[in-house]
N, C-alpha and C positions, 0 to 999 in steps of 0.2 A: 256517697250513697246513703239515703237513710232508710229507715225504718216505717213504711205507712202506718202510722200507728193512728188509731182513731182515739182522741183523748177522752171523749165521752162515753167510750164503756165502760167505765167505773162509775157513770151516772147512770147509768139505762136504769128501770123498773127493774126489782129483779126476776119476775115472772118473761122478762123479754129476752135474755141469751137462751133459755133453753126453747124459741120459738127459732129462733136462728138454727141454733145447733140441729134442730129436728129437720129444720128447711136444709141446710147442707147433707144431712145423712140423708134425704130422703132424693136431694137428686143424684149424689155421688149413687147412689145403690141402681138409679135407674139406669146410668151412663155408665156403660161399660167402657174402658179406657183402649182397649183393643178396637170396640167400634169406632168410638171419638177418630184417635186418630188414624184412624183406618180412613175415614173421611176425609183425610187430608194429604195421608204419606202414600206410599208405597211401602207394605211391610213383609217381611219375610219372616217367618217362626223356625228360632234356630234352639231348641230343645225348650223348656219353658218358656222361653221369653222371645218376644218380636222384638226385628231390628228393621230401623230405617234412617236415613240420611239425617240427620238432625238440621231442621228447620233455622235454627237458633244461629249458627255458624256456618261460617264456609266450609261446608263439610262433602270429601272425596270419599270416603268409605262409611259403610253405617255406624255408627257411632252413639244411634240412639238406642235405649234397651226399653223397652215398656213391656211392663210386669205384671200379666193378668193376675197373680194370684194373690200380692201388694195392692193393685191398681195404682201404681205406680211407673214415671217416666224418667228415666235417666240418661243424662248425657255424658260420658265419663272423657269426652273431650271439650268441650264448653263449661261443664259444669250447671246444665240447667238441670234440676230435678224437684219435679212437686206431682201431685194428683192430676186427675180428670179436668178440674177447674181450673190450674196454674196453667195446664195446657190450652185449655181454651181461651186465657188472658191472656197469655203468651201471644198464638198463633193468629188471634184477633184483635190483640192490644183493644181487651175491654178492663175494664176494673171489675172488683168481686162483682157487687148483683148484676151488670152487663150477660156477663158471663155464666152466675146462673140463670139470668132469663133467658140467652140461648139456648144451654143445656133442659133448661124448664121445657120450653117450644118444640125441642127434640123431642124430650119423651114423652111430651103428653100429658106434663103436670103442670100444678100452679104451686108455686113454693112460698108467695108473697101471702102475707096476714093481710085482711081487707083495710086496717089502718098499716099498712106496708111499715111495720115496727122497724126493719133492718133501716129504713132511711128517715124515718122520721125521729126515731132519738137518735140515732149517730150522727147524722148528717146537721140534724136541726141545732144541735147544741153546737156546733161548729159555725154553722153559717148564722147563729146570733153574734160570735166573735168575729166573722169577717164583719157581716153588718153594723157591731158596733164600732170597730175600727173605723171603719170609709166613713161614718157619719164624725167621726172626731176631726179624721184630715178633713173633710167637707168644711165643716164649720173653721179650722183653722184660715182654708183660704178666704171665705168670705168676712175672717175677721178683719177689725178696720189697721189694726198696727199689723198682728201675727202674719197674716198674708200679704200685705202692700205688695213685696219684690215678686211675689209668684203672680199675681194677678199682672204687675205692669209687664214682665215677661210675656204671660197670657192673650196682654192688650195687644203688644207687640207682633205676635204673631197671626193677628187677624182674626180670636176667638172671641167671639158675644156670649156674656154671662148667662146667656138662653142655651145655649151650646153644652156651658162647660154644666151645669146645673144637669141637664138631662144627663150625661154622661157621668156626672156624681164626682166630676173632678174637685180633687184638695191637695190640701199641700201639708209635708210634713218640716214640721220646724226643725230648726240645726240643734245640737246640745248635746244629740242621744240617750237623753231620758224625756223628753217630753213625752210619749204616750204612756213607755213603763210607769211611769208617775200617776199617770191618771188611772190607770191600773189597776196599782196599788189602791189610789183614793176608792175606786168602786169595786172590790173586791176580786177581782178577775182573775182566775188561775192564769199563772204566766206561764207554766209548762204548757197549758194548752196552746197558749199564743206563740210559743216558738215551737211549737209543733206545727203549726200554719205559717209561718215564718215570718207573721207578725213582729215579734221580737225576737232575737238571736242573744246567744249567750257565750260570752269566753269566761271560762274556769269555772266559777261559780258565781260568775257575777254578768244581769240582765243589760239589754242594753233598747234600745231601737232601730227595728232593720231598717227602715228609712228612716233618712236623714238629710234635712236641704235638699228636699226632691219634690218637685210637682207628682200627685200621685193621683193614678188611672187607675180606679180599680176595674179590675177583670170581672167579667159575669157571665155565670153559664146561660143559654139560650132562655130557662124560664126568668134570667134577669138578676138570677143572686149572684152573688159577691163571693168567690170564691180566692183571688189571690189580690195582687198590686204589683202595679209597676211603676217604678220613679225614672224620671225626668228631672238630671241634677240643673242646677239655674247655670247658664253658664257669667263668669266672671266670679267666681263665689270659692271658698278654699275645698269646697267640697271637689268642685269641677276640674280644681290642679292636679287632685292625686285619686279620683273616683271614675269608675268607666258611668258615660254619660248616660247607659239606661242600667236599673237594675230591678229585678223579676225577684216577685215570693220567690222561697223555693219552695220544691216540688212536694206536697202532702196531701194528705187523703183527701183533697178535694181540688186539690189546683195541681197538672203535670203543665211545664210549658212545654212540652214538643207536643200536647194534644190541644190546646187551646183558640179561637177564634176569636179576637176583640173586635165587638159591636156586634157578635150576633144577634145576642136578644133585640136591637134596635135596626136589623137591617133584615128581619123575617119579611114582613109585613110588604116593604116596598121591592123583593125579593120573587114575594108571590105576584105582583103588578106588572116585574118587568122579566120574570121568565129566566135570572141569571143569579147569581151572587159573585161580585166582582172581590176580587182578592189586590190587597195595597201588602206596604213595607212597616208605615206609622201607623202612633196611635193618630198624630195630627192629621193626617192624610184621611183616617176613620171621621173623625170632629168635623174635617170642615167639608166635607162630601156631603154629610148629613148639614152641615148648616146650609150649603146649598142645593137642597131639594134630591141630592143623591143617598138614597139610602140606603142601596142594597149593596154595600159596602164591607168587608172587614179585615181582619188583618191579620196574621201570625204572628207568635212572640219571640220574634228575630229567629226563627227559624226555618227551614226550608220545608215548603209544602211538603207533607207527607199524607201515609195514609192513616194515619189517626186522624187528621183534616179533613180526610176526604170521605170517610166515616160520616162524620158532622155533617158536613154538607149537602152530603146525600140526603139525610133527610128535610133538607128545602129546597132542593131546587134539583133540576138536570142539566143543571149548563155552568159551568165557573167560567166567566172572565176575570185571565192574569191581565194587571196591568204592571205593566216592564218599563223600564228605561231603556231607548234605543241604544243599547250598546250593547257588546261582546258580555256583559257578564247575564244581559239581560237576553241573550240567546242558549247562554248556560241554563239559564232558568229555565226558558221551556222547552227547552231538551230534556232536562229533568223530571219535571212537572206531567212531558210526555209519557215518560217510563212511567209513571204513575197511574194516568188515565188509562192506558193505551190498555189494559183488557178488564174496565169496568165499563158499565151501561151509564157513563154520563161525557159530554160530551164539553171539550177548552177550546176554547178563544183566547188571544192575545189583545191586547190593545195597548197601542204605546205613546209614549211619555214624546213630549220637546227633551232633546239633547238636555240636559243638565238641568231638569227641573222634576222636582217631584210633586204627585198629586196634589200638595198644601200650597206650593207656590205657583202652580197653575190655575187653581182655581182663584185664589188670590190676585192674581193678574190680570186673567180671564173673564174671569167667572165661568156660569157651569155651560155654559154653551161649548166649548170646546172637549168640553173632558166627556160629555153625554155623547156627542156623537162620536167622539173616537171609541165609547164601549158600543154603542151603535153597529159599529163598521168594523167591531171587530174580524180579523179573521179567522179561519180555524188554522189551529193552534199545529198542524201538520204542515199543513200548504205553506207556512211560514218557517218550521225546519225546513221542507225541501227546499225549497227558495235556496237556502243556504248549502245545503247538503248536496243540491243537485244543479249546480251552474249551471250556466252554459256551456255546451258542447261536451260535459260532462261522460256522455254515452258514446263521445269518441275516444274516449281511453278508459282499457277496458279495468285496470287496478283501480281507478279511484272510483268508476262503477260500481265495480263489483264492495268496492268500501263502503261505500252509501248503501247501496242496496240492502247489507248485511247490519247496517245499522239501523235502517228504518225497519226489517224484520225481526229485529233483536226486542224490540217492542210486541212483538205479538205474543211471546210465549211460546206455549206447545202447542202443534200444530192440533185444526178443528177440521171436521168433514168438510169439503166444499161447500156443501150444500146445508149445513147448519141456518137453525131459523132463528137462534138468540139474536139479540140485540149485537154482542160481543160476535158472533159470526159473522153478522152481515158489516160489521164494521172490518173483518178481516177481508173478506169479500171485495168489500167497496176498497179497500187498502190494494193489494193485491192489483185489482183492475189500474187503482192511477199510477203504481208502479210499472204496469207491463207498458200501457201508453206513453208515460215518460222515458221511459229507456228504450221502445222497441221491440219489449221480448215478449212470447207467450206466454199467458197467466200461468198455465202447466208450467212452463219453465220455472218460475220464481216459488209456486207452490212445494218445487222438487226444493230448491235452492233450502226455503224455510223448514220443510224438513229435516232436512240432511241438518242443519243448524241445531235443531230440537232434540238430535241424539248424541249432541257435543255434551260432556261435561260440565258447560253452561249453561246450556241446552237444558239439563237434568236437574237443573240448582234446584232444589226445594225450595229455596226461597221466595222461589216464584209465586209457590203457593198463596201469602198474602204481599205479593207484588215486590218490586225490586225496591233495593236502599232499606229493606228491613232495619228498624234501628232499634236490638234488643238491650237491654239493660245487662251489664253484668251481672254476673250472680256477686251477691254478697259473701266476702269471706271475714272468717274469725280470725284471720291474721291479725297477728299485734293484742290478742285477746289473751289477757292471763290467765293461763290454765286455770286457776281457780273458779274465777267468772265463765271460762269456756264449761267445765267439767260439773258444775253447778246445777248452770241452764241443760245440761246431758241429762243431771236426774231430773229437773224438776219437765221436763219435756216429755221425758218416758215413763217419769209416775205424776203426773198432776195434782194424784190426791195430797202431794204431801205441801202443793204452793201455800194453802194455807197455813200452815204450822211453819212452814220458813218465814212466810211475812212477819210472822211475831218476831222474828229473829234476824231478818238482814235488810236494812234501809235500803232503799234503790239507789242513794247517795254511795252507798260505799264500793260500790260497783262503778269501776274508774275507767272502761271504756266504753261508748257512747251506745254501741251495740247493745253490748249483754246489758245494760242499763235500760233501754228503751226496750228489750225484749220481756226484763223481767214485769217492768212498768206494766206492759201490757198482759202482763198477769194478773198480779194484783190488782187491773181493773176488772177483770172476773171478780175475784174472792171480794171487791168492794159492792159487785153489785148482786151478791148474796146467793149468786148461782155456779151452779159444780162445773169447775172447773175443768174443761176438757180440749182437745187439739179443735176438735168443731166449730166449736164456741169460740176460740182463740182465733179461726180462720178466716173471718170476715175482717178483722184486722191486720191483714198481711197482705205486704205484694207477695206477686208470687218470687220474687228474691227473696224477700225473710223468710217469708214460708219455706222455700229450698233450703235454706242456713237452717231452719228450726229442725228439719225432716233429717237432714245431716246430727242433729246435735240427740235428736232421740232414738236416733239407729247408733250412735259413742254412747248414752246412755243404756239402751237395753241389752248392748253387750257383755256388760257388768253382773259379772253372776252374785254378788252380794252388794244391792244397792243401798240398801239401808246402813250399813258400816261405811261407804263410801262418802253418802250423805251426812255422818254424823262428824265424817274425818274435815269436809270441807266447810261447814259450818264450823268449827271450831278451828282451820284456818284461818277464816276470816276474820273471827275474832279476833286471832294472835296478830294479824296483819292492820288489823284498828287499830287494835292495843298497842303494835309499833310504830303505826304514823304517832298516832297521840304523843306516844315517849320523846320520841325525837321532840316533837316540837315544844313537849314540854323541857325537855332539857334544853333545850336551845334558848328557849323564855329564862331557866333558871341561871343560864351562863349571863345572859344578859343585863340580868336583874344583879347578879354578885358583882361584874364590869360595873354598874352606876351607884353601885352603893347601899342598894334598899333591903337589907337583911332580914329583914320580917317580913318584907314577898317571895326573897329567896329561901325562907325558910319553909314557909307555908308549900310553895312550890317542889322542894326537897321533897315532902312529904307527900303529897300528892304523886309524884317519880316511884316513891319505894312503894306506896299501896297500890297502884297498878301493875310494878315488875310481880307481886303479891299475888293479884289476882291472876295474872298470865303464867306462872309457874305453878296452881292450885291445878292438881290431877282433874 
């Protein structure tokens, strides 16, 4: 689990955090966190504080507490706890500004600066380092020796240089220092690039996250370059002991369980043909569009959810899945069902030849067969029941009643008959082709789906935003040395003191990766010359670090003499420098007396006794 840590705010102007900070206090103050999620739950007020079924977890009893007089939400059986806006990130799986601009729309404000300051330095200094990235692999594949093997690959599978060019395909070389290298040559913060996950790093030393991999870069709708995904060459040493796709990982700008490949290039033909059709590959993406299909894209090996279906919505009212006819490819939209089934947009299926997928089809083919079979799709129900509802099915009456209860299980909580949303009359029209298939009166099945609605299942909150919710654990400070934990406790509940620590504790000597990347993103305050506050710090956190931060500053302000506590732990860490150091210098000094060199061992001696010197000085 990491850290959303946005590397650029230690670059921002420093007139730009306190335009942030003002835009968070100025919506949190409008949103009341009892209305927020009053909007969503079911809440009971049991002496100060409302409870309700926590959204977050499989949750039988309330278990969530939100705090009007904090404006605070806790879950003390999951563990999710954060504000009005972690809530709303949560519950809508938006990122920070998503989520104030909901909240924004709520109340009736605008929180965004007319040059939108929250995204144009945070975001822009990021998306320079994806963009410089993708342009190095680009050019590596079109070099004449560095790419040969990815491009005859490339040839191989039936991709034109027109193809791979538009999509910005490149490839990265084997070694694991070839981009770190280049890096270096042009000055590149490397922390930032393994913060994008650009680069990865074991101990203290950088390395290249791809390696020997055709590489795709990923681009959000307006077409930037937020992650990568590699495609290792197969026959290659890489291929022997590497899984054959591998994904940035997840950072303030690239999540893969929220991501779309090819949207930006499948809008356009998307608005012509009335649909956006969903595949498995990136290849399947590539060669759709070389053949004149482009309203195309694809998931990052994950299962359609609703942070997709988010996306989506805003191009089109219609998905077609394409499936492979088989048993896992009725899993799918089964799945996919659960999904749709109480939003205003409407699935189709269309399916594959037995053992081929859309790259080797169209390859075969060409687009003639793959156009009409999205053509001819059908709806995406009519093709569970198919399944669900055999033949003569309605003469027995358990495996009925088993269907039944499972294509109802898709609606939710029950609506008026007579509702006029979109999602009504889709219950409606539901409803009607069940009673005719089985025989029974609508009444009948209307009772049935009730009676369902006040099951335990029935009452899941999670319904709320739709089944297979896939929340993020919360972050824990497990395995975090108390010193590092108890640290970030004061510097969380007094801020003003980050500054005057920075002069005193490197982020290096902070040896878990948490409390390391949490302090980091302090000091990117104090670097960009603005005071230091939880506000300011907020646009830089999921709402799991955030819940870890709100945790660490309620074990901080518990502390009725912070500033003694502060002076005890600073001067831990000293002592705990001071003793790596020792060690390793004595370990250098044994080494050096073992080969013989008495004037390094001497020097070194001395060096040992003026440090035990300085760590025993009151």
């Amino acid at each position: 689990m990491s850290i959303r840590m946005l590397p650029a705010v230690g670059s921002c102007q420093g007139g730009m955090v306190p335009l942030i900070q003002e835009a968070v206090q100025r919506v949190k103050a409008a949103s009341d966190i009892v209305d927020v999620v009053g909007g969503y739950l079911s809440l009971r007020q049991t002496g100060k504080v409302y409870k309700a079924l926590c959204p977050f977890h499989d949750d039988s009893r309330p278990s969530l507490d939100i705090d009007p007089e904090r404006q605070r939400f806790r879950c003390w059986s999951c563990g999710q706890y954060g504000d009005v806006i972690s809530f709303v990130q949560q519950i809508e799986r938006l990122d920070f500004a998503e989520a104030m601009d909901l909240l924004g729309r709520r109340a009736g404000i605008t929180w965004r600066e007319t040059d939108d300051s929250l995204q144009s330095a945070q975001r822009a200094r990021m998306l320079e380092q994806t963009d410089w990235a993708q342009k190095h692999f680009q050019e590596a594949l079109w070099d004449r020796h560095t790419g040969q093997a990815a491009r005859d690959y490339l040839e191989e599978r039936g991709l034109e240089e027109e193809t791979l060019r538009i999509f910005g395909v490149g490839w990265a070389p084997p070694g694991g220092d070839w981009l770190l290298r280049k890096s270096e040559r042009e000055g590149k913060d490397r922390g930032e690039l393994e913060a994008l996950g650009i680069l990865a790093r074991h101990e203290n030393r950088y390395y290249d996250r791809f390696r020997e991999r055709v590489i795709f870069p990923i681009r959000n709708a307006r077409g930037q370059t937020v992650g990568f995904g590699g495609r290792v060459l197969p026959g290659t040493p890489t291929a022997e002991r590497a899984p054959k796709y591998y994904n940035s990982a997840d950072s303030a700008l690239f999540t893969k369980s929220e991501q779309l490949f090819g949207l930006d290039l499948a809008r356009e033909d998307a608005r012509k043909r009335g649909y956006l059709a969903v595949v498995e590959g990136y290849t399947d993406v590539l060669m759709a569009h070389q053949h004149g299909i482009g309203a195309v894209v694809a998931t990052m090996g994950t299962a359609l959810n609703h942070r997709h279906l988010a996306q989506l919505k805003r191009h089109t009212s219609e998905v077609v899945l394409v499936f492979d006819a088989d048993a896992g490819g009725d899993v799918g939209v089964e799945r996919a069902l659960s999904l749709f089934a109480q939003h205003e947009m409407e699935l189709r299926v269309a399916r594959l030849p037995d053992g081929l997928d859309p790259c080797d089809w169209l390859l075969n083919e060409g687009a003639g067969p793959l156009n009409q079979s999205l053509t001819d799709s059908k709806d995406a129900l009519a093709v569970a029941m198919e399944r669900w509802f055999p033949k003569g099915v309605e003469e027995r009456v358990g495996a009925a009643q088993q269907a039944l209860d499972r294509v109802l299980g898709l609606m939710g909580e029950s609506v008026p008959h007579g509702g006029g949303s979109a999602t009504a009359i889709k219950r409606n029209l539901l409803v009607g082709r069940l009673a005719r298939r089985l025989g029974l009166r609508e009444e009948t099945i209307w009772k049935r789906q009730e009676e369902l609605a006040k099951t335990p299942r029935g009452r899941d909150p999670r319904a709320v935003a739709g089944p297979e919710r896939q929340i993020e654990p919360v972050l824990s400070e497990a395995g975090m040395p108390m010193l590092e934990k108890e640290l970030l406790a004061v510097l969380f509940s007094h801020p003003e003191w980050v500054e005057e620590t920075a002069a005193l504790v490197d982020p290096r000597s902070l040896t878990h990766p948490i409390a390391r990347g949490l302090y980091e993103n302090l000091l990117g305050l104090v670097r960009s010359g603005s005071p230091v506050t939880m506000d300011a710090l907020r646009p830089s956190l999921s709402p799991q670090a955030h819940a870890l931060v709100l945790r660490l500053a309620d074990m901080g302000q518990s502390n009725s003499e912070p500033r003694t506590w502060w002076d005890s732990l600073i001067a831990g860490l000293a002592n705990r420098l001071s003793g790596e150091q020792g060690k390793l210098m004595r370990e250098e000094l044994g080494r050096l007396s073992l080969v013989g060199d008495h004037d390094a061992a001497l020097e070194m001696l001395r060096k040992v006794q003026e440090l035990s010197r300085k760590v025993a000085r009151p």
